[in-house]
C-alpha positions in Angstrom: -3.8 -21.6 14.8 -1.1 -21.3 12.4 -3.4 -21.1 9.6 -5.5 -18.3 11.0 -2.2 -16.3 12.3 -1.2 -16.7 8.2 -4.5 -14.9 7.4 -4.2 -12.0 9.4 -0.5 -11.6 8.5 -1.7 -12.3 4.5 -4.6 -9.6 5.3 -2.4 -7.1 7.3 0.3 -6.6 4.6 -2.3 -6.5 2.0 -3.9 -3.9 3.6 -0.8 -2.0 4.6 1.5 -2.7 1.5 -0.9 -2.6 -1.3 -4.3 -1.2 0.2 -2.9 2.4 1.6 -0.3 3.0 -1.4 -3.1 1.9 -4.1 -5.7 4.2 -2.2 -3.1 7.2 -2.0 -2.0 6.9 -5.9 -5.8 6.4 -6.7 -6.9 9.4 -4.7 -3.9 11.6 -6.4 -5.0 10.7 -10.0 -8.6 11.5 -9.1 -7.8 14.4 -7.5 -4.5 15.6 -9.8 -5.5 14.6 -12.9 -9.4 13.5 -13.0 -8.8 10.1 -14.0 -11.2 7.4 -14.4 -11.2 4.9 -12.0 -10.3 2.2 -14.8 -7.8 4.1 -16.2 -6.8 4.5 -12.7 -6.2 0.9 -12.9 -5.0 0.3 -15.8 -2.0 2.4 -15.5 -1.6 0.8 -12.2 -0.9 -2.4 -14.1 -4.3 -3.8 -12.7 -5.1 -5.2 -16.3 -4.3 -8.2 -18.3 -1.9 -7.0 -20.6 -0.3 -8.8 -23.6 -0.9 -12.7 -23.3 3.0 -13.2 -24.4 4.5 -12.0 -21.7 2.2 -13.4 -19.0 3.5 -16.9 -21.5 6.9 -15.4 -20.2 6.4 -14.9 -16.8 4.7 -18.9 -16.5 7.7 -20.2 -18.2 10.3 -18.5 -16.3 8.1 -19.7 -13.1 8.1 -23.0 -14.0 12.1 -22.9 -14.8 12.4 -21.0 -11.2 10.2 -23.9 -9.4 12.0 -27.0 -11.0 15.5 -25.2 -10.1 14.3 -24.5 -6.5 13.2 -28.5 -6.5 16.5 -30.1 -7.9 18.8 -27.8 -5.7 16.6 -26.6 -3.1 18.8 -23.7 -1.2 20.3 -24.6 2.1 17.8 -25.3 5.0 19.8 -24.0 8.5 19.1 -20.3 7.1 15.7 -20.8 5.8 14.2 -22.0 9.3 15.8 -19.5 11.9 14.1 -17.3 13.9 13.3 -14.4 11.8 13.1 -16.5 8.6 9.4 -16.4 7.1 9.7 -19.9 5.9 10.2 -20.8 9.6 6.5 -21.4 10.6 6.7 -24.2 7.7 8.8 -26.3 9.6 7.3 -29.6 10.1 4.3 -28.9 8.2 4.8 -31.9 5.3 2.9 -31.4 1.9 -0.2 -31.2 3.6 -3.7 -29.4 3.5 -2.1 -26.7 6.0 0.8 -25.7 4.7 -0.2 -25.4 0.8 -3.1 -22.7 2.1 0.0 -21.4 4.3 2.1 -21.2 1.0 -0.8 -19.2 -0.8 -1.6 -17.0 1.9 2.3 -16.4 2.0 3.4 -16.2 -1.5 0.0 -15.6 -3.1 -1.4 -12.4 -0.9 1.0 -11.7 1.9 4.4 -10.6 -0.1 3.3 -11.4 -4.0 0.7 -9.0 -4.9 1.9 -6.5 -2.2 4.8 -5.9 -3.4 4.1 -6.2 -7.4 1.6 -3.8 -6.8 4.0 -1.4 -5.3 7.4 -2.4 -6.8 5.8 -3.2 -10.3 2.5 -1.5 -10.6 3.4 2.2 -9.0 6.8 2.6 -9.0 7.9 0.7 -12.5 5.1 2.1 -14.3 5.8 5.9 -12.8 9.2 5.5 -13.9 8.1 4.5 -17.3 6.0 7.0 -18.3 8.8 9.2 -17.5 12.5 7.7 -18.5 13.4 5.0 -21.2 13.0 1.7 -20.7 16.3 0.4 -19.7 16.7 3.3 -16.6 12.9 2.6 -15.4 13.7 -0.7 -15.5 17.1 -0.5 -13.2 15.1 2.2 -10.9 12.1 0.0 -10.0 14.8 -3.3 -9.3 16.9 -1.0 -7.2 14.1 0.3 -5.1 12.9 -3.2 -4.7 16.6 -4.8 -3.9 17.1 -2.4 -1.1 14.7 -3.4 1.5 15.2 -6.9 0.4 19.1 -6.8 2.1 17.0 -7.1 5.3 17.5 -10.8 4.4 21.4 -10.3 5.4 20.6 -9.4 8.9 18.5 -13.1 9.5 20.6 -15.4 7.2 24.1 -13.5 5.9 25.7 -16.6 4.9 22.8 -16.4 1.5 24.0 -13.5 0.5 24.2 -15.2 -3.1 20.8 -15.0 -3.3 21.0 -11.0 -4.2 22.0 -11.1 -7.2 19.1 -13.6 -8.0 16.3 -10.9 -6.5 17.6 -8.4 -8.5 18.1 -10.4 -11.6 14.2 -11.2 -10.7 13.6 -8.0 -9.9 14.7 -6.7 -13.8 13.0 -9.3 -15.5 9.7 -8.7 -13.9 10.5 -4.7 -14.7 10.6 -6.0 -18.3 7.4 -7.8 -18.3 5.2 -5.4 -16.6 6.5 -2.4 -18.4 6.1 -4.2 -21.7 2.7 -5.3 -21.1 1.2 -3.0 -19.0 0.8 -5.4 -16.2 1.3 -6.6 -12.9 -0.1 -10.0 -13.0 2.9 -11.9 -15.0 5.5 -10.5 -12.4 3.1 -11.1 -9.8 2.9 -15.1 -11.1 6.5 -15.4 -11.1 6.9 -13.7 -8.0 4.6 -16.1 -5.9 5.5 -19.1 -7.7 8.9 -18.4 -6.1 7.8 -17.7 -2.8 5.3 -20.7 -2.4 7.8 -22.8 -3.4 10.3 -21.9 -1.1 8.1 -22.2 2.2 6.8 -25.8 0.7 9.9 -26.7 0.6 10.7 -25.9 3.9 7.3 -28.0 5.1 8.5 -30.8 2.6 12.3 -31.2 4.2 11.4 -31.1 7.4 8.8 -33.2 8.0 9.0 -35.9 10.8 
């Protein structure tokens, strides 16, 4: 049950937070500016990109998940009511809760919001301003909606400065590389690792 109730919540924010702003940017080219459905894409940072800064992006991941393991974050906030690490609790490192962990960090919030945060907004903003002030934009409009975390767990308001820090350096990658899927590596790599960390720490 809590594996199917992950899918539909994965498949529901996909649709809504990806799906709807992908179809209305893609149906404004077309129609604005008669752009080819791959170059559609493309400036949508649905490409590859350069293979350094996806290099980048797996390194700072792997520096982010190893942090996360030798000083995981406090627990009490991370499995309160509102949390969405709390349907994790109890789960252990099991079969379940790694699909749970994808679904989550992978489909539900990861490519979601690169695709809107990073692929949209950043690359709008850097077609039109310099780096440096498409950059700040794009981590702003991201850090904003993520202070809704204050209003489950205030006491980790520390954090913030972390997402936004995040929130710059995956700026930097896709607007150097064209990209979405280095930002969209680190970004899940964080998120998995939080809610299996939550299954891990409190299992019975």
């Amino acid at each position: 049950m809590l594996l199917a109730n992950a899918a539909v919540s994965a498949l529901v924010n996909l649709l809504v937070f990806a799906g709807l702003p992908f179809f209305a940017y893609f149906v404004y080219q077309k129609w604005r500016h008669k752009r080819a459905f791959g170059e559609i894409l493309r400036r949508a940072g649905l490409q590859l990109g350069a293979g350094r800064y996806l290099a980048y992006s797996a390194a700072f991941a792997c520096a982010g998940v190893a942090i996360l393991v030798l000083w995981p974050p406090p627990l009490d906030p991370l499995v309160r009511k509102g949390s969405p690490q709390r349907p994790f609790v109890g789960l252990g490192l099991g079969g379940p809760a790694v699909l749970m962990a994808l679904l989550y960090g992978v489909v539900q919030t990861g490519f979601p919001e690169e695709l809107l945060f990073r692929g949209l907004i950043a690359g709008s903003l850097s077609r039109r301003l310099p780096l440096l002030w498409a950059n700040l934009g794009q981590a702003l409009i991201f850090f904003i909606p993520h202070l809704l975390v204050l209003t489950v767990m205030p006491e980790m308001w520390g954090i913030l400065p972390i997402i936004f820090a995040v929130a710059l350096f995956c700026g930097w990658v896709r607007i150097k590389s064209g990209s979405i899927f280095g930002s969209w590596l680190l970004h899940a790599s964080g998120n998995v690792a939080m809610c299996l960390s939550v299954a891990i720490r409190t299992a019975t």
